[in-house]
Backbone as CSV, one residue per row, in Angstrom:
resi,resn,N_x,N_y,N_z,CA_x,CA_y,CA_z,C_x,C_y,C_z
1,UNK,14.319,15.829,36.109,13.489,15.167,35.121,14.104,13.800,34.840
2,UNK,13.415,13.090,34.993,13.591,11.210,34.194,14.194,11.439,33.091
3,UNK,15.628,10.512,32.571,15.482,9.802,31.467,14.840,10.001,30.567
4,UNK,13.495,9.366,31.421,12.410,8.386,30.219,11.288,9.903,29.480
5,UNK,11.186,10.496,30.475,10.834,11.932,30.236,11.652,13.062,29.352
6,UNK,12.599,12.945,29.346,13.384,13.887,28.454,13.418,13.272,27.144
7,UNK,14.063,11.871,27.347,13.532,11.311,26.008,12.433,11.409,25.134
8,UNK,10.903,10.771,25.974,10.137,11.292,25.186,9.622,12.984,24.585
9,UNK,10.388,13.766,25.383,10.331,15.132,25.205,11.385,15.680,23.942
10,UNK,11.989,15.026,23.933,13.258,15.316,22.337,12.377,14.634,21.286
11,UNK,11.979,13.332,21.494,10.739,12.887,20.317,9.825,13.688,20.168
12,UNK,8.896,14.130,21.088,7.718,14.899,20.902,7.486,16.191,21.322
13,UNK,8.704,17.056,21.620,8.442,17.792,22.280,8.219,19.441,21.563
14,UNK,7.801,18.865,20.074,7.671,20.094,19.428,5.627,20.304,18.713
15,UNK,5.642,21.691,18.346,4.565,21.694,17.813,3.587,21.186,17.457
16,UNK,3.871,20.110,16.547,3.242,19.093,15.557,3.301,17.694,15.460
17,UNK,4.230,17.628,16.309,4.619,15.849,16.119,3.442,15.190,16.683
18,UNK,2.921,15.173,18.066,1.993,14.671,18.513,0.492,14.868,17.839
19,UNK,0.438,15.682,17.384,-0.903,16.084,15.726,-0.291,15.353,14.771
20,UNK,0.529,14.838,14.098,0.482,13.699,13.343,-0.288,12.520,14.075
21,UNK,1.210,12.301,14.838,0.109,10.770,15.276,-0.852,10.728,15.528
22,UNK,-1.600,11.395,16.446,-3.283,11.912,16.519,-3.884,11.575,15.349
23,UNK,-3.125,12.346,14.365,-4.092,12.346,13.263,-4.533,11.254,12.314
24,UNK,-3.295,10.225,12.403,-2.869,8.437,11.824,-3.830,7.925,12.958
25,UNK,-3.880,8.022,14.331,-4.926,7.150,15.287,-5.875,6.289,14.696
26,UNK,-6.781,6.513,13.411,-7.856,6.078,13.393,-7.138,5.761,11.577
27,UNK,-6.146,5.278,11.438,-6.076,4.360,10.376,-4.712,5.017,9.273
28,UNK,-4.432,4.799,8.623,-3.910,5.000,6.862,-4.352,6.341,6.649
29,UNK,-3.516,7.268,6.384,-3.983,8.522,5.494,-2.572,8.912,4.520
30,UNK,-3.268,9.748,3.611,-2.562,10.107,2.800,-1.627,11.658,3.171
31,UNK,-0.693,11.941,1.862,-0.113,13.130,2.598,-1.305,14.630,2.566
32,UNK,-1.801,14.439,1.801,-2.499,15.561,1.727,-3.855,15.503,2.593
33,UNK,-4.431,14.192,2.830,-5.204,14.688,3.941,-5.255,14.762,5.407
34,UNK,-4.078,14.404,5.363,-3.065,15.191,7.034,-2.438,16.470,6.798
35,UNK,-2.364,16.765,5.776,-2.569,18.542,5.556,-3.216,18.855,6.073
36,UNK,-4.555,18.164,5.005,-5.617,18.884,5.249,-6.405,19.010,6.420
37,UNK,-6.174,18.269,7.738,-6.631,17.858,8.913,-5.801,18.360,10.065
38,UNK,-4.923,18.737,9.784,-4.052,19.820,10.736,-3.912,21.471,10.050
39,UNK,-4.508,21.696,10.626,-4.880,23.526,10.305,-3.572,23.703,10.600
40,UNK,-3.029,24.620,9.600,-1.817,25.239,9.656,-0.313,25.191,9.745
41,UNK,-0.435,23.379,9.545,1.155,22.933,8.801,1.402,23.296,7.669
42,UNK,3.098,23.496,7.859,3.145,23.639,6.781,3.749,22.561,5.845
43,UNK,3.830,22.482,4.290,4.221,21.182,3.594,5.311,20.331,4.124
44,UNK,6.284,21.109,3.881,7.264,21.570,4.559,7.555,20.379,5.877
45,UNK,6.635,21.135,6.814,6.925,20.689,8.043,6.478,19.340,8.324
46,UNK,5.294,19.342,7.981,4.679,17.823,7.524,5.585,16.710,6.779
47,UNK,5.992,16.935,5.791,6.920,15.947,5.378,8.175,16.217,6.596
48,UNK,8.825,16.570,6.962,10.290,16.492,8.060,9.343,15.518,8.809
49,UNK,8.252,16.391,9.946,7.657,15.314,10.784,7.486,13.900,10.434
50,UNK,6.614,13.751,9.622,6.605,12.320,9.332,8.034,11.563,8.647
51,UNK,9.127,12.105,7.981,10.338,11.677,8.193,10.640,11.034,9.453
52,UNK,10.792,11.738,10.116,11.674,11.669,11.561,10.584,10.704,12.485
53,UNK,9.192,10.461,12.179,8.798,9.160,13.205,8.858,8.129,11.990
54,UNK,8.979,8.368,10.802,9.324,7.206,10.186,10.997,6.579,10.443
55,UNK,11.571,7.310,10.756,13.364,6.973,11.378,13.107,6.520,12.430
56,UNK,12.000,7.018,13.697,12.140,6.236,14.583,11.481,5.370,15.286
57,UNK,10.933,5.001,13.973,9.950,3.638,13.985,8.423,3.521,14.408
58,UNK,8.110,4.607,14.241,6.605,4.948,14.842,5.398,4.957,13.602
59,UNK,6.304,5.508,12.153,5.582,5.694,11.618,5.748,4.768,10.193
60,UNK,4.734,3.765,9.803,5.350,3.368,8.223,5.127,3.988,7.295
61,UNK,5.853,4.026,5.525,4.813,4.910,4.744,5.233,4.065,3.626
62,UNK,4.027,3.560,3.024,3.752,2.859,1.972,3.571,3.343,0.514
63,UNK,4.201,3.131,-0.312,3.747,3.733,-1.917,2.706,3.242,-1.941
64,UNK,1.558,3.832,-3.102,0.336,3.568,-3.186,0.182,4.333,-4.950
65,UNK,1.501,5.192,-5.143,1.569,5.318,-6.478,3.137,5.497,-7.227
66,UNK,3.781,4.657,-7.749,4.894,4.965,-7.977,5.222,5.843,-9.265
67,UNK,4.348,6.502,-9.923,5.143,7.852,-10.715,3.911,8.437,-10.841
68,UNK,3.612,9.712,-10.245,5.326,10.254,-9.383,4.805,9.222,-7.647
69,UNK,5.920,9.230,-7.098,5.683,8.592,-6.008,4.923,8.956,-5.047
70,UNK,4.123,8.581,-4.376,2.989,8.865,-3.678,2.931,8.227,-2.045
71,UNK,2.488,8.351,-1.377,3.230,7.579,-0.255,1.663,7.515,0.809
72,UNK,1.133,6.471,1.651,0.348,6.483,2.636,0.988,5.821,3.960
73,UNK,0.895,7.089,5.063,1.453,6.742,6.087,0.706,6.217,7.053
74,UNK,1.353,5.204,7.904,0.493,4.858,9.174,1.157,4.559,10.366
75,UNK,0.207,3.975,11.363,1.379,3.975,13.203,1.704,2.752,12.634
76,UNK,2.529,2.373,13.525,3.522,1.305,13.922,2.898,0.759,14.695
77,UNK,3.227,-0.520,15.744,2.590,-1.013,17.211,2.698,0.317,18.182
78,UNK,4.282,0.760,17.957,5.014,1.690,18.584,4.073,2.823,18.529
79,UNK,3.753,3.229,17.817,3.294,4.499,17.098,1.748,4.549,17.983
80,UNK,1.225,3.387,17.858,0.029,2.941,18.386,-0.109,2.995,19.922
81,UNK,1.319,3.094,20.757,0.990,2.845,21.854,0.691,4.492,22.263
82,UNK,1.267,5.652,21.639,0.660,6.469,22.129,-0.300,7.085,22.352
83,UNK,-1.490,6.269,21.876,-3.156,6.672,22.021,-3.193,6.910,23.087
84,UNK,-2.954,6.410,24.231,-3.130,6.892,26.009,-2.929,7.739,25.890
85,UNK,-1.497,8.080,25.738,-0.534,9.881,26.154,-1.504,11.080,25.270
86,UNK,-1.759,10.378,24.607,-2.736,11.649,23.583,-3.936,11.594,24.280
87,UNK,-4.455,10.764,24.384,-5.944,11.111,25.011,-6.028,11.862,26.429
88,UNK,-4.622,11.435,27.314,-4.406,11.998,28.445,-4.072,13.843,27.952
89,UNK,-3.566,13.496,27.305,-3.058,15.425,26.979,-4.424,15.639,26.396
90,UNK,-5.228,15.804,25.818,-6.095,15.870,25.261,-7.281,16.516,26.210
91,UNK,-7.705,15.202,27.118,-8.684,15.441,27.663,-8.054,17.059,28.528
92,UNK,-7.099,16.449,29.246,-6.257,18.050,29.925,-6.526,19.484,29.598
93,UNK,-6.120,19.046,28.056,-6.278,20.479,27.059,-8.003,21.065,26.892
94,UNK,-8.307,20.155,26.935,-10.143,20.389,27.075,-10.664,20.828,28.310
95,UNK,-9.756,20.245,29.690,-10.407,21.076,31.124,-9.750,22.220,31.117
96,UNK,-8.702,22.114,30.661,-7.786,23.734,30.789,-8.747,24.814,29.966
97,UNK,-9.113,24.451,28.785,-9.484,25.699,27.407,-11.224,25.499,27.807
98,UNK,-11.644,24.467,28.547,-13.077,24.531,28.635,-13.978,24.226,27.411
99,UNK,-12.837,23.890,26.898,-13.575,22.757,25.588,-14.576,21.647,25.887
100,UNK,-15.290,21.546,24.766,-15.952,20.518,25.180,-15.364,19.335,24.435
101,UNK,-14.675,19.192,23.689,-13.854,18.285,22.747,-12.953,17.189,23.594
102,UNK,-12.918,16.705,22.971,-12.251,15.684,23.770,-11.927,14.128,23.517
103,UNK,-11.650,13.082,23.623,-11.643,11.792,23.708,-12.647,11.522,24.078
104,UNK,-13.665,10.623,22.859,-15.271,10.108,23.815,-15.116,8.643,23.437
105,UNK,-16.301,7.788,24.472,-16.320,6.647,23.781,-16.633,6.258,22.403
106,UNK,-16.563,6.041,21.648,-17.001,5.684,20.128,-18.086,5.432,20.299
107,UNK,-18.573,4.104,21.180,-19.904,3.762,20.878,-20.949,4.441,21.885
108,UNK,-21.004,4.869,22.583,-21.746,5.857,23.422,-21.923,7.787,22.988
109,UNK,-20.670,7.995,22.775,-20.370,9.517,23.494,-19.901,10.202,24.445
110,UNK,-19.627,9.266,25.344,-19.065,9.530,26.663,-17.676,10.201,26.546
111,UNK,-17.379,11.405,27.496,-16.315,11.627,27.530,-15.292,10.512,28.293
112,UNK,-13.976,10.072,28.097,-13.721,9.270,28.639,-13.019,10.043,29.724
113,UNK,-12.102,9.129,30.788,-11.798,9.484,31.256,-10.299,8.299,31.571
114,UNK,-9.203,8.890,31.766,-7.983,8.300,31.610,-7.665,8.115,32.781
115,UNK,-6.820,7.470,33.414,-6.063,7.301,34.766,-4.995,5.996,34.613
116,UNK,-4.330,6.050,35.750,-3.267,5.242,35.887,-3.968,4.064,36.540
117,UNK,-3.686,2.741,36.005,-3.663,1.277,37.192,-2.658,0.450,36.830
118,UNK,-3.050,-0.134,38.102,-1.748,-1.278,38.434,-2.613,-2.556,38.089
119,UNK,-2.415,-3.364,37.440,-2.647,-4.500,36.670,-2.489,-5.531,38.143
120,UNK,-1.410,-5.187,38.430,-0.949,-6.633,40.189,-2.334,-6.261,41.120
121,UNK,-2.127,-4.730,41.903,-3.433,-4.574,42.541,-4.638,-4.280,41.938
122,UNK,-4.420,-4.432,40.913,-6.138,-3.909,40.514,-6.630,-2.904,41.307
123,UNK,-6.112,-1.753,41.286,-6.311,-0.432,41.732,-5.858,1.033,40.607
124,UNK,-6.500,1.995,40.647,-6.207,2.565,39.604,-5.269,3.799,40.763
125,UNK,-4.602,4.370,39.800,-3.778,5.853,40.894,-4.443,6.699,40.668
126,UNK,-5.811,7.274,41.607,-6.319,8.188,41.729,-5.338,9.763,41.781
127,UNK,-5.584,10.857,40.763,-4.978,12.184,40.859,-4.698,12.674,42.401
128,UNK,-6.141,12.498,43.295,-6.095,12.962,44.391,-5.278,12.232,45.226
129,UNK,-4.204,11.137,45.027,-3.914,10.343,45.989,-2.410,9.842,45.501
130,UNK,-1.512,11.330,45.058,-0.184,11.067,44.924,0.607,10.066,45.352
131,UNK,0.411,9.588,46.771,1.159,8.587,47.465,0.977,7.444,46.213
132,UNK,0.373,7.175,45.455,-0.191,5.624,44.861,1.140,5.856,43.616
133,UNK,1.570,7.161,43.433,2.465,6.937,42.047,3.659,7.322,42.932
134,UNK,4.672,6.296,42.354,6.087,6.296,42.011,6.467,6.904,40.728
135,UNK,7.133,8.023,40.463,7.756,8.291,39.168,9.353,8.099,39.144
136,UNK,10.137,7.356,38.132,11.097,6.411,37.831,11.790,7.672,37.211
């Protein structure tokens, strides 16, 4: 295994972490309605999580009431770049479970669909065509 892979696997490689950020994707929320939007965290666990990407820079959290203190969290740039990796696990989790859920376009409906490209060739790395990826 990579480095760069184990690393991100000690960051994210538990339960819930990646359901936070998911759940911040689409803006500012508060603590209780990322409770309320992840079935079956617990308080508990929710506050550690968002601790620990707020330590490592993914996540900010802003007062919004100071007595008693109140806090609204959101991504980072950092935090932000993992919309790919989520939508890629995502869509996955939807061909695996036969979900129909998934990552769609916003303004259509379309399911999307994720892949790798190279920006130099302007070619994307087709799944079927391993030779096109190098993994580091």
């Amino acid at each position: 295994m990579s480095a760069n892979l184990a690393h991100a696997l000690e960051v994210f490689g538990d339960r819930w972490t990646l359901q936070v950020v998911a759940g911040l994707l689409d803006g500012p929320r508060r603590f209780g309605e990322m409770a309320g939007s992840l079935d079956g965290i617990a308080p508990n666990v929710l506050t550690t999580r968002l601790r620990q990407l707020e330590r490592q820079g993914l996540v900010v959290a802003t007062p919004y009431s100071q007595r008693p203190i109140r806090l609204a969290y959101a991504l980072t740039d950092s935090g932000r770049e993992l919309a790919g990796a989520i939508a890629l696990l995502s869509a996955w989790g939807a061909r695996q479970t036969g979900s129909t859920e998934g990552p769609v376009h916003s303004s259509c409906g379309t399911a999307l669909e994720a892949v790798l490209y190279c920006p130099t060739c302007e070619r994307s790395a087709e799944s079927g065509a391993p030779e096109l990826v190098r993994w580091l």
